[in-house]
PDB file of N, CA, C, O and CB in Angstrom:
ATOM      1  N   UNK A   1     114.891 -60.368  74.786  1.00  0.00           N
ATOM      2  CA  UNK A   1     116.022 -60.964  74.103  1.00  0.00           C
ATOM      3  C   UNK A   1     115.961 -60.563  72.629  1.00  0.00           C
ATOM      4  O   UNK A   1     114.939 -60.537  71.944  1.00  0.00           O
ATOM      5  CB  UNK A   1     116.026 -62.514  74.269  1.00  0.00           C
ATOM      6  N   UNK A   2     117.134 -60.271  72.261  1.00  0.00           N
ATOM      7  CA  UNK A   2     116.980 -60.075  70.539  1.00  0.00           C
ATOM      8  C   UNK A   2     117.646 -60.982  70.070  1.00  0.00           C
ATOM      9  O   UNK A   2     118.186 -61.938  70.627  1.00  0.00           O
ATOM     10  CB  UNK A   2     117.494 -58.763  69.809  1.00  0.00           C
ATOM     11  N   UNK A   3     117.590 -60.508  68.443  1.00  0.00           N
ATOM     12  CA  UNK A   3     118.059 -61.888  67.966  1.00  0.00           C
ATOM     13  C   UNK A   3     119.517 -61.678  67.460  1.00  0.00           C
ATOM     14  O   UNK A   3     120.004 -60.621  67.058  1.00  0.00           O
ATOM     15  CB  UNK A   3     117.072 -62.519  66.738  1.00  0.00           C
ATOM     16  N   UNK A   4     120.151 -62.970  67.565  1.00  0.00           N
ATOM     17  CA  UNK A   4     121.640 -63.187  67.080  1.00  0.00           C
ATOM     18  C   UNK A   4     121.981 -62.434  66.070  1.00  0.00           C
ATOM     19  O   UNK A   4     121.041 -61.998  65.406  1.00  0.00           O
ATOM     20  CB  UNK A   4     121.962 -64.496  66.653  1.00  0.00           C
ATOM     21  N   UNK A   5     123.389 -62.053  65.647  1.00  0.00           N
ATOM     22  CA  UNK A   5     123.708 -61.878  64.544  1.00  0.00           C
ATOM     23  C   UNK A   5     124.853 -62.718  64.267  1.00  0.00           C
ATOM     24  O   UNK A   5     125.719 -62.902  65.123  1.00  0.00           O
ATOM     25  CB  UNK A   5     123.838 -60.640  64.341  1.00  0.00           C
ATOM     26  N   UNK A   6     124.923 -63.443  62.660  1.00  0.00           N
ATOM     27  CA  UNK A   6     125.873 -64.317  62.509  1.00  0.00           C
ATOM     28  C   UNK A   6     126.855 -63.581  62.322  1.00  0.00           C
ATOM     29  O   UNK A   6     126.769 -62.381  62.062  1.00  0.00           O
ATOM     30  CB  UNK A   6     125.722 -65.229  61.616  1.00  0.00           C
ATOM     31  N   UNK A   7     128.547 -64.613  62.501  1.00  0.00           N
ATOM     32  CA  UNK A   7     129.579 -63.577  62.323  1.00  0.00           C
ATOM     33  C   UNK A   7     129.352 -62.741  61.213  1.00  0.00           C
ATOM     34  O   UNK A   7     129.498 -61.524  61.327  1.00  0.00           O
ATOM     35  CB  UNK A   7     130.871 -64.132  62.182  1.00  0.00           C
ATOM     36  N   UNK A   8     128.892 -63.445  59.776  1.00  0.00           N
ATOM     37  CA  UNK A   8     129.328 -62.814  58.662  1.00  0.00           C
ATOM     38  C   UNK A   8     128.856 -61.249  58.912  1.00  0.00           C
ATOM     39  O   UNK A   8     129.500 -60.283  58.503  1.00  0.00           O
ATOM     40  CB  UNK A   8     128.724 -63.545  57.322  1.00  0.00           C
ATOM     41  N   UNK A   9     127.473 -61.159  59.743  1.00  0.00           N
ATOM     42  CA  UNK A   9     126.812 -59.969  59.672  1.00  0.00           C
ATOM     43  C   UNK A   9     127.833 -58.744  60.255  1.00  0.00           C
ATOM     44  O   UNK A   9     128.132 -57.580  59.989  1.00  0.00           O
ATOM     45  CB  UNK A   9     125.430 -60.137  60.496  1.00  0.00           C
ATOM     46  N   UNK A  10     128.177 -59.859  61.277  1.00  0.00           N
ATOM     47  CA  UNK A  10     129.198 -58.787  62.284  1.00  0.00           C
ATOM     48  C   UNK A  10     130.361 -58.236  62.006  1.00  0.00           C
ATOM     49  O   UNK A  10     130.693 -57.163  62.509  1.00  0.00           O
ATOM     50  CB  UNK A  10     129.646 -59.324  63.405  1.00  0.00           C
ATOM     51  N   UNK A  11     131.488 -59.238  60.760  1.00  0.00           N
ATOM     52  CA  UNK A  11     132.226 -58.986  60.192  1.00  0.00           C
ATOM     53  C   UNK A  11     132.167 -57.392  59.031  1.00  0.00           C
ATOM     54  O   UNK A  11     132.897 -56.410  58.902  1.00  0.00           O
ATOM     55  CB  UNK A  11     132.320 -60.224  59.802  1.00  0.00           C
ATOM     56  N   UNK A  12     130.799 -57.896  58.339  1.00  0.00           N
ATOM     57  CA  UNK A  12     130.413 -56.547  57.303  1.00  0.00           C
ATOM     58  C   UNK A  12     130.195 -55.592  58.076  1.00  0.00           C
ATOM     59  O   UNK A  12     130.735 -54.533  57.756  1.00  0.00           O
ATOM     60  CB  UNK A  12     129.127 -56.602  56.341  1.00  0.00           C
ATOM     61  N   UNK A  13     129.652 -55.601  58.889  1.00  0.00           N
ATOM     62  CA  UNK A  13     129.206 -54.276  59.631  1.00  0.00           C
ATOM     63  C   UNK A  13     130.556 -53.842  60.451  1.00  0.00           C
ATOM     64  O   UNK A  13     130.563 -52.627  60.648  1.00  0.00           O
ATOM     65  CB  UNK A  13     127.777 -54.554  60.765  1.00  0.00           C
ATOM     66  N   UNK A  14     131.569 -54.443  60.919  1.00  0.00           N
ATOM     67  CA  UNK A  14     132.641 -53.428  61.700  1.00  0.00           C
ATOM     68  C   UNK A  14     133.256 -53.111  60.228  1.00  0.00           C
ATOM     69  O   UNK A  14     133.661 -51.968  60.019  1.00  0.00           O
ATOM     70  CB  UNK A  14     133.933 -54.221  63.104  1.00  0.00           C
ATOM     71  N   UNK A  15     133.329 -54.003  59.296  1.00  0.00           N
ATOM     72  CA  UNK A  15     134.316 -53.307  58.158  1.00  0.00           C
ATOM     73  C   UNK A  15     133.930 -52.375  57.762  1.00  0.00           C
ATOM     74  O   UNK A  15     134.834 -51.543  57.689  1.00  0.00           O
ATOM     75  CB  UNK A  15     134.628 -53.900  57.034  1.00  0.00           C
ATOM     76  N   UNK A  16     132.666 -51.884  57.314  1.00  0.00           N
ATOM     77  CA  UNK A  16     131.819 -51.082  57.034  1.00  0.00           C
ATOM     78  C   UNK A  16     131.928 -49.542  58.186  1.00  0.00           C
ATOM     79  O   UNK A  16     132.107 -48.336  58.019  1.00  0.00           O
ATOM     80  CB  UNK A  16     130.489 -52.009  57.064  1.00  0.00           C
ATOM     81  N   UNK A  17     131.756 -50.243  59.075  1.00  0.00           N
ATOM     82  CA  UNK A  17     132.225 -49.256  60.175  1.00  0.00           C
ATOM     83  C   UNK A  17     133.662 -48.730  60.133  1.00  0.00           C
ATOM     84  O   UNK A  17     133.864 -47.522  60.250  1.00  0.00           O
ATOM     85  CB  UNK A  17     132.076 -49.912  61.506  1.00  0.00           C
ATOM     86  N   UNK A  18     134.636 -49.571  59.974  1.00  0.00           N
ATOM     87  CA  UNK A  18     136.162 -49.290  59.717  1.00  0.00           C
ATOM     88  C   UNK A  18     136.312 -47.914  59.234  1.00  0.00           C
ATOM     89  O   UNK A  18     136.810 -46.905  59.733  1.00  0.00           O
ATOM     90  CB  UNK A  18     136.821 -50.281  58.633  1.00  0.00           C
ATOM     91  N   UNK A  19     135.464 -48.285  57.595  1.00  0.00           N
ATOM     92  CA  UNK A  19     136.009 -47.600  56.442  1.00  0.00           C
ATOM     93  C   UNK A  19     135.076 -46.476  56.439  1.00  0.00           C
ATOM     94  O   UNK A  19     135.526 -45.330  56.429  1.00  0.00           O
ATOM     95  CB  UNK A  19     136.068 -48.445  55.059  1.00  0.00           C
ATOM     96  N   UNK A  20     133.553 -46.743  56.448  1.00  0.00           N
ATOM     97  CA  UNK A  20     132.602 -45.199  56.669  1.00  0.00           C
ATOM     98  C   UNK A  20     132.432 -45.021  57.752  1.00  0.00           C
ATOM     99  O   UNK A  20     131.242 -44.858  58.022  1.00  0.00           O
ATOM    100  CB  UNK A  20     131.201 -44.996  56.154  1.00  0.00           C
ATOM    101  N   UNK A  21     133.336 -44.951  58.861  1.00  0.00           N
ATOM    102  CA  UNK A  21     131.846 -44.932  60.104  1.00  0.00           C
ATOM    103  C   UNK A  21     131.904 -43.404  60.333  1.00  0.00           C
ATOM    104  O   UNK A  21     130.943 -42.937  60.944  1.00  0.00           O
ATOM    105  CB  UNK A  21     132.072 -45.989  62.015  1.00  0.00           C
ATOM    106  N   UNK A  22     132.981 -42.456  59.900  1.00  0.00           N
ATOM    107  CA  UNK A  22     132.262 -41.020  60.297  1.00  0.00           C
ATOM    108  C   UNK A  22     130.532 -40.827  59.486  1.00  0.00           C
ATOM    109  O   UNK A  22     129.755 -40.043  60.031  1.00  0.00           O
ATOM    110  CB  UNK A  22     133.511 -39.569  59.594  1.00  0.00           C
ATOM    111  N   UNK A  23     130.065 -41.602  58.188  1.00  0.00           N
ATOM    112  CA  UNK A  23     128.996 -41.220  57.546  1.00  0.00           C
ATOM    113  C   UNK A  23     127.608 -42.138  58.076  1.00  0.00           C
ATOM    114  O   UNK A  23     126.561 -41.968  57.452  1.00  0.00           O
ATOM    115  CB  UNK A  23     129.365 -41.357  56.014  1.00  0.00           C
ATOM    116  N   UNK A  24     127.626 -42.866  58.951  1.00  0.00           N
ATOM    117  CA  UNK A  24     126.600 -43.426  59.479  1.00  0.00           C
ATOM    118  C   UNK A  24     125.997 -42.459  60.884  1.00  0.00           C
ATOM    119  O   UNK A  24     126.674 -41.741  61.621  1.00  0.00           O
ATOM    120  CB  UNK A  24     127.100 -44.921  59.794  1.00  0.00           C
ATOM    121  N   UNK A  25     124.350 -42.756  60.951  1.00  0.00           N
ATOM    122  CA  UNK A  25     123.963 -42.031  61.926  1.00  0.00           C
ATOM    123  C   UNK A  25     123.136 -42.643  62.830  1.00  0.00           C
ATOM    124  O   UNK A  25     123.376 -43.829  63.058  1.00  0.00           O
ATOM    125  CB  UNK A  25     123.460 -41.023  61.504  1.00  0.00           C
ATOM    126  N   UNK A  26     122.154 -42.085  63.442  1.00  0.00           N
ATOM    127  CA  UNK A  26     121.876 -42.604  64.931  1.00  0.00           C
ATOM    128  C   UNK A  26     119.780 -43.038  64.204  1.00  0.00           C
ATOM    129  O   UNK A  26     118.783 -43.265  64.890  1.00  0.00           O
ATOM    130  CB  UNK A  26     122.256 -40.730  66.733  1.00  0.00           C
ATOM    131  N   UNK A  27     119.912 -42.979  62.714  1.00  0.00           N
ATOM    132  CA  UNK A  27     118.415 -42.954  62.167  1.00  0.00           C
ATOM    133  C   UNK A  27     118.837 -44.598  61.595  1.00  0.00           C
ATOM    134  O   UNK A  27     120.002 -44.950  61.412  1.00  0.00           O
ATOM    135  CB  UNK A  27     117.871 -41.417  60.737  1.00  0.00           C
ATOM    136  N   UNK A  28     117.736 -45.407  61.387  1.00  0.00           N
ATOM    137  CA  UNK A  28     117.921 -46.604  60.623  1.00  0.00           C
ATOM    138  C   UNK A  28     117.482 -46.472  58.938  1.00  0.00           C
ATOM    139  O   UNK A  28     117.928 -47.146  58.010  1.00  0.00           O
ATOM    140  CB  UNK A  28     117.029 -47.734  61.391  1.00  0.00           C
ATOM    141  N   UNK A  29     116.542 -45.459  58.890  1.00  0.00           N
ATOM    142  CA  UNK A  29     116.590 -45.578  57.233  1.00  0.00           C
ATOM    143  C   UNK A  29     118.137 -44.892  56.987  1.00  0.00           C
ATOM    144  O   UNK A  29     118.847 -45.741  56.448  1.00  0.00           O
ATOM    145  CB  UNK A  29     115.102 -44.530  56.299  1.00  0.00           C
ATOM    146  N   UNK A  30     118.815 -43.712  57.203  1.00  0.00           N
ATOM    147  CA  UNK A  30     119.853 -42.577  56.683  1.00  0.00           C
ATOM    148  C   UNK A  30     120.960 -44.071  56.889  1.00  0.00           C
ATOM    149  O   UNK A  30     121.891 -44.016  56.085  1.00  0.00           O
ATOM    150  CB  UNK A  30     120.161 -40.666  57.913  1.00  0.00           C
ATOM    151  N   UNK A  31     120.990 -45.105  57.633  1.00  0.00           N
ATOM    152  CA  UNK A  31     121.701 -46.457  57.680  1.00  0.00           C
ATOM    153  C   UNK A  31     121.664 -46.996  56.518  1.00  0.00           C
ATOM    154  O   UNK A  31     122.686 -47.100  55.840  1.00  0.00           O
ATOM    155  CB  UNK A  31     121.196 -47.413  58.588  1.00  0.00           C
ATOM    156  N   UNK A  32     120.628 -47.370  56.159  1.00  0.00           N
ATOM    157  CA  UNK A  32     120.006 -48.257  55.135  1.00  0.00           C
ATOM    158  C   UNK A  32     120.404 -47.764  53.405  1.00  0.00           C
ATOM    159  O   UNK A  32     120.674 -48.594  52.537  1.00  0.00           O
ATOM    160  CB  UNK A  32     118.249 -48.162  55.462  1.00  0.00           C
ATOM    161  N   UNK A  33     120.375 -46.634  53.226  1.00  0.00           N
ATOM    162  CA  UNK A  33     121.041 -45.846  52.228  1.00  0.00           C
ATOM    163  C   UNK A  33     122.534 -46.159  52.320  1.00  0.00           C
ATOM    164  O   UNK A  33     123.208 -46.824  51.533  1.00  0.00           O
ATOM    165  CB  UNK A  33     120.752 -44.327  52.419  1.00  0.00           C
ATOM    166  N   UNK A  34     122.904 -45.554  53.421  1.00  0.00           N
ATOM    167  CA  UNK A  34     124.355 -45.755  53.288  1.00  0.00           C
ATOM    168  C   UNK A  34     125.198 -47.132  52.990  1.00  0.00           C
ATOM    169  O   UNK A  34     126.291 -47.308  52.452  1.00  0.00           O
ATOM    170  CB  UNK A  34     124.795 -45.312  54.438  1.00  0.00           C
ATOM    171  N   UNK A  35     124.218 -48.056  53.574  1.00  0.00           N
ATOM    172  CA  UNK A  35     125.037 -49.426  53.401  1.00  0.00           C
ATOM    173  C   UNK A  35     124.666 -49.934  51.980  1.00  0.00           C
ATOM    174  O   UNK A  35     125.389 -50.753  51.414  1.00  0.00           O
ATOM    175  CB  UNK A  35     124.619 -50.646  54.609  1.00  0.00           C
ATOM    176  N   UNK A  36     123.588 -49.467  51.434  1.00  0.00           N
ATOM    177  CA  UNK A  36     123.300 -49.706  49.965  1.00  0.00           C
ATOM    178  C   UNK A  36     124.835 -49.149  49.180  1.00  0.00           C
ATOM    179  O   UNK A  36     125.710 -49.632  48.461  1.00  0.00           O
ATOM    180  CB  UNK A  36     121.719 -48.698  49.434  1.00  0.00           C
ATOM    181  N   UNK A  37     124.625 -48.303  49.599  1.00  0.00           N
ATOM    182  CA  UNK A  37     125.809 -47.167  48.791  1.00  0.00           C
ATOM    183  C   UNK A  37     126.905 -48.506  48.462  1.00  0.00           C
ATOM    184  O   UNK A  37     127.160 -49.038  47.382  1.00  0.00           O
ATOM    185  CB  UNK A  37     126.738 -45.509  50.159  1.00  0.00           C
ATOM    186  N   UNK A  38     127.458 -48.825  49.921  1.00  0.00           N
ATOM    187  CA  UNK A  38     128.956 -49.246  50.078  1.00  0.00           C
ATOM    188  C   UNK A  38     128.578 -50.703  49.645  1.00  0.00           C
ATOM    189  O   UNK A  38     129.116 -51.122  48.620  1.00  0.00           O
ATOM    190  CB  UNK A  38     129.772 -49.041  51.765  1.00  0.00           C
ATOM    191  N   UNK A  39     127.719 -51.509  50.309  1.00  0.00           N
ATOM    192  CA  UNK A  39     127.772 -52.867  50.127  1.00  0.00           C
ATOM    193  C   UNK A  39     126.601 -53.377  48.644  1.00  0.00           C
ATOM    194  O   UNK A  39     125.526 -52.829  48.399  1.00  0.00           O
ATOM    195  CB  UNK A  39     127.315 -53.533  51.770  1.00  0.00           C
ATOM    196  N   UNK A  40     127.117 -54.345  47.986  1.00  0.00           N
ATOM    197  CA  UNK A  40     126.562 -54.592  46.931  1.00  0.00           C
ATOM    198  C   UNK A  40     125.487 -55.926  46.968  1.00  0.00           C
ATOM    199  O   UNK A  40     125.331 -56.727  46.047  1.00  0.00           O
ATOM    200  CB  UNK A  40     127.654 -54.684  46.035  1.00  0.00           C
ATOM    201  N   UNK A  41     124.908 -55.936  48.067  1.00  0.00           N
ATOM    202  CA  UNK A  41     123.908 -57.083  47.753  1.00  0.00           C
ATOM    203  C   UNK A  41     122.578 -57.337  47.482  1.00  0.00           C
ATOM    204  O   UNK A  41     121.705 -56.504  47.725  1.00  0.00           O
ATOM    205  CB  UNK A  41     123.924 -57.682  48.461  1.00  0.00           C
ATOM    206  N   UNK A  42     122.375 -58.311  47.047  1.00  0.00           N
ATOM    207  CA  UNK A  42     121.145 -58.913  46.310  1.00  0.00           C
ATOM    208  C   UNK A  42     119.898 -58.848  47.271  1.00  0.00           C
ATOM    209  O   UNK A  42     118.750 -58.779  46.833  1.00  0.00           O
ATOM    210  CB  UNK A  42     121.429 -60.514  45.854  1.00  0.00           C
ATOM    211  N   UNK A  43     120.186 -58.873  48.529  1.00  0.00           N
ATOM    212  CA  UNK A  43     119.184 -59.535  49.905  1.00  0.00           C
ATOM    213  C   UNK A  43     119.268 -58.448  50.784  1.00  0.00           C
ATOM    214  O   UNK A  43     120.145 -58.025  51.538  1.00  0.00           O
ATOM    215  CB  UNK A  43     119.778 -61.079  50.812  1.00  0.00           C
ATOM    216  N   UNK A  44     117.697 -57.977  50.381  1.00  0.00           N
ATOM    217  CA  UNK A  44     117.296 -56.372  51.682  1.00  0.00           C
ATOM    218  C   UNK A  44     117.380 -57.153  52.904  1.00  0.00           C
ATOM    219  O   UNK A  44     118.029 -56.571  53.773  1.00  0.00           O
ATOM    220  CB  UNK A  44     115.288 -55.386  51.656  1.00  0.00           C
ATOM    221  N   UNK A  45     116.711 -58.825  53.400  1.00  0.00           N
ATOM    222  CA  UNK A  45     117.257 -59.264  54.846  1.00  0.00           C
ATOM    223  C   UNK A  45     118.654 -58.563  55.180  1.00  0.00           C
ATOM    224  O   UNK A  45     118.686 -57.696  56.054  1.00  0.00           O
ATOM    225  CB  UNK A  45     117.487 -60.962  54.907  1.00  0.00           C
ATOM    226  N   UNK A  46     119.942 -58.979  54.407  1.00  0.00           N
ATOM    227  CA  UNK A  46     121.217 -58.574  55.311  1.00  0.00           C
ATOM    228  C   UNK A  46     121.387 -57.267  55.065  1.00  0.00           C
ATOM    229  O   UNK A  46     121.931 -56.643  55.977  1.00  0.00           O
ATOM    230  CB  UNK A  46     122.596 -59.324  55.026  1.00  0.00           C
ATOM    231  N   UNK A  47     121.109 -56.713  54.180  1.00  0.00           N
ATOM    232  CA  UNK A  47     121.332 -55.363  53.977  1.00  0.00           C
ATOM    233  C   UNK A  47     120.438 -54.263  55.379  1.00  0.00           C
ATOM    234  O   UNK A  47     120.990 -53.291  55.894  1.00  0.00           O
ATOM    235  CB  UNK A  47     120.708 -55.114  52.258  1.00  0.00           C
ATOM    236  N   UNK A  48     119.104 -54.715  55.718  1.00  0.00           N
ATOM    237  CA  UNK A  48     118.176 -54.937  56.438  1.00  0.00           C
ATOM    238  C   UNK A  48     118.815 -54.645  58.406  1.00  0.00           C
ATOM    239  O   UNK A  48     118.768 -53.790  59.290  1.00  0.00           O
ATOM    240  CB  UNK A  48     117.679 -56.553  55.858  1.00  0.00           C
ATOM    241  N   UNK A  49     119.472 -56.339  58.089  1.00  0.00           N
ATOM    242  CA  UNK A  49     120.261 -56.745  59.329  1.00  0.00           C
ATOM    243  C   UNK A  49     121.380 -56.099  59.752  1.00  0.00           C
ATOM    244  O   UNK A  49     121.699 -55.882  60.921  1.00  0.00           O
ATOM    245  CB  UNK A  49     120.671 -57.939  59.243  1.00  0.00           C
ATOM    246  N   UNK A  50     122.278 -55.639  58.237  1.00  0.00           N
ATOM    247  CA  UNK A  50     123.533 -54.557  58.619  1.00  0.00           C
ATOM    248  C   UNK A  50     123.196 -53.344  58.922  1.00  0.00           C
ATOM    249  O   UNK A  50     123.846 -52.738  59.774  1.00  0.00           O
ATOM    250  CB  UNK A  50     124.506 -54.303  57.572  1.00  0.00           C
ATOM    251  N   UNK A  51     122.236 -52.823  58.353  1.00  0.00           N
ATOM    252  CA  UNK A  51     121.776 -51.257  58.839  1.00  0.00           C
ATOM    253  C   UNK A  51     121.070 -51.253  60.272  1.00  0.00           C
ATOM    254  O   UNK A  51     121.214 -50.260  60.987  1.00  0.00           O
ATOM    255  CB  UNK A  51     120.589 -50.556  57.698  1.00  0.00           C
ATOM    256  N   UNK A  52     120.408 -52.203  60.652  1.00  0.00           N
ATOM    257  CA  UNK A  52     120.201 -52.209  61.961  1.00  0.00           C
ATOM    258  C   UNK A  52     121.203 -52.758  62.723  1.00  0.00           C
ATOM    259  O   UNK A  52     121.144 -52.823  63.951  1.00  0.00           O
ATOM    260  CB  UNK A  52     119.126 -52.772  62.224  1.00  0.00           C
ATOM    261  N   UNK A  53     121.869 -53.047  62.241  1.00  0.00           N
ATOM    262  CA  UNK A  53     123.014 -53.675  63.562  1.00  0.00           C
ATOM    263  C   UNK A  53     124.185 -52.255  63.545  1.00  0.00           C
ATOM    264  O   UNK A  53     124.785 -52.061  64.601  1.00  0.00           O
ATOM    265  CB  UNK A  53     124.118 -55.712  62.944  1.00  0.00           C
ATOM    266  N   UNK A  54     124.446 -51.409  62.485  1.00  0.00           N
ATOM    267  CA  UNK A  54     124.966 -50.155  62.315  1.00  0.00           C
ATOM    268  C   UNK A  54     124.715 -49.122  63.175  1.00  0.00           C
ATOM    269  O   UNK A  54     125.558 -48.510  63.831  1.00  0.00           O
ATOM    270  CB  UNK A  54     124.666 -49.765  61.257  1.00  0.00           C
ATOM    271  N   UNK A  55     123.346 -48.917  63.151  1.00  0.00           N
ATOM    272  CA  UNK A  55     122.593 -47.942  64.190  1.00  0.00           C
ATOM    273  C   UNK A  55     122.518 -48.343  65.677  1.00  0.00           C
ATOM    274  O   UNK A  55     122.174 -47.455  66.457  1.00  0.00           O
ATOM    275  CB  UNK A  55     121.119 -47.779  63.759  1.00  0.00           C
ATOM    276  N   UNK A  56     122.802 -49.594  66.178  1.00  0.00           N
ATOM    277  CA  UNK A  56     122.808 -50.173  67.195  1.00  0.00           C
ATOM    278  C   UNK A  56     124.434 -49.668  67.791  1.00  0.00           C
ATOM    279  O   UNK A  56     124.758 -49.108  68.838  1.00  0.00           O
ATOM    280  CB  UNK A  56     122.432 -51.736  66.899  1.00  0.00           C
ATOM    281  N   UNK A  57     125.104 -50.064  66.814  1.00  0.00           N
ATOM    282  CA  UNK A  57     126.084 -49.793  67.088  1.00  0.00           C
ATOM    283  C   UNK A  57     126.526 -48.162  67.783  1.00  0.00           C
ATOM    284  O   UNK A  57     126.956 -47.875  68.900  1.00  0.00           O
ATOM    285  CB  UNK A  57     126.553 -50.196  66.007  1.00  0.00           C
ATOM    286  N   UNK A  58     126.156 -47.165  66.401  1.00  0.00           N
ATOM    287  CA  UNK A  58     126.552 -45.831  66.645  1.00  0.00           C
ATOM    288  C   UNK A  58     125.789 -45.165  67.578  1.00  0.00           C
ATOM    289  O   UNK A  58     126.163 -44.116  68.102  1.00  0.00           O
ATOM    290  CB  UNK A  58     126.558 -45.109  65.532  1.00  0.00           C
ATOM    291  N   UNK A  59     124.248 -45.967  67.931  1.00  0.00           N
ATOM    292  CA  UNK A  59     124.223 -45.126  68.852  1.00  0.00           C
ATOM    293  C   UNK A  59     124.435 -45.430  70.470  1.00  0.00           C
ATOM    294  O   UNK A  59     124.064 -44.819  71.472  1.00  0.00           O
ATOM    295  CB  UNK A  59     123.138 -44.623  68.599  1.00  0.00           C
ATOM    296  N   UNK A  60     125.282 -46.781  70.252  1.00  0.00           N
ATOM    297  CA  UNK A  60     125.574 -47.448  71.506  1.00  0.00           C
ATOM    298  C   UNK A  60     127.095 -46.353  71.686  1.00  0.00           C
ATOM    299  O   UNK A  60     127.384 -45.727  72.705  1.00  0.00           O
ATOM    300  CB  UNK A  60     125.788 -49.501  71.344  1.00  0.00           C
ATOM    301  N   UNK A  61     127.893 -46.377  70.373  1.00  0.00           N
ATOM    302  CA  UNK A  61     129.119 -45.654  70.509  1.00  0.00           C
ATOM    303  C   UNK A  61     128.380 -44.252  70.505  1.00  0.00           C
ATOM    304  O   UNK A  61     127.779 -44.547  69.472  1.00  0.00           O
ATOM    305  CB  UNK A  61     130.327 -45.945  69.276  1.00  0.00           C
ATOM    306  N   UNK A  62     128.051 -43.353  70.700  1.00  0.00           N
ATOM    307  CA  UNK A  62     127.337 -42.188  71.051  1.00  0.00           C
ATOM    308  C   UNK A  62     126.947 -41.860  72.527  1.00  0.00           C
ATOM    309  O   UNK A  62     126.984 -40.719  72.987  1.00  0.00           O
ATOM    310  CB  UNK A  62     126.208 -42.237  70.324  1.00  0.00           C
ATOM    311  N   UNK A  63     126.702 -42.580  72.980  1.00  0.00           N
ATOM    312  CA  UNK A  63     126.483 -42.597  74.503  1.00  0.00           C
ATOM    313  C   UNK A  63     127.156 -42.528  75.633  1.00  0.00           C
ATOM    314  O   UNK A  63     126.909 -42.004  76.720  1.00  0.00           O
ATOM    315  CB  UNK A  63     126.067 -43.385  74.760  1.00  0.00           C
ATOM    316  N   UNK A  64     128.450 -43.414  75.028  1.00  0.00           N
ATOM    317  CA  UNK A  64     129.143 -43.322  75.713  1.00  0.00           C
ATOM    318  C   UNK A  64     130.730 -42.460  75.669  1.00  0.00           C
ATOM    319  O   UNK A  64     131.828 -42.519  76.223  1.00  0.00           O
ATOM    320  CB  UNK A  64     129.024 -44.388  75.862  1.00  0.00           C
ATOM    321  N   UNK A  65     130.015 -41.655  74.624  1.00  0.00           N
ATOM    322  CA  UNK A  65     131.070 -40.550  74.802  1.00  0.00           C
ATOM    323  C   UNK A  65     130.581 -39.401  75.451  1.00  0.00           C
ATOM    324  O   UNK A  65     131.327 -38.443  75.655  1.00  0.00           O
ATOM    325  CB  UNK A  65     131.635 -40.094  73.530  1.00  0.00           C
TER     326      UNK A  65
END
């Protein structure tokens, strides 16, 4: 079982996805940069939580193309 993500996490991360998702990749640090880039926060946890929930994502959307 993994662990939850709250909406807010889920919200930043599709917007994030919206607007960069051709520049995200299937690595979690090359994630972790990128969401620094775009998102401005104080707390490596969510920053942390969005880059892994990013890479989860793209390489879930990767597969199934």
């Amino acid at each position: 079982m993994g662990r939850i993500k709250t909406k807010l996490m889920k919200r930043m991360t599709y917007e994030l996805i919206a607007k960069h998702g051709e520049e995200f990749k299937d690595g979690f640090g090359d994630n972790k940069l990128i969401v620094t880039k775009y998102l401005d926060t104080s707390s490596k946890k969510i920053r942390n939580t969005i880059a892994g929930y990013t890479t989860r994502i793209t390489r879930r959307h990767k597969t199934t193309e």
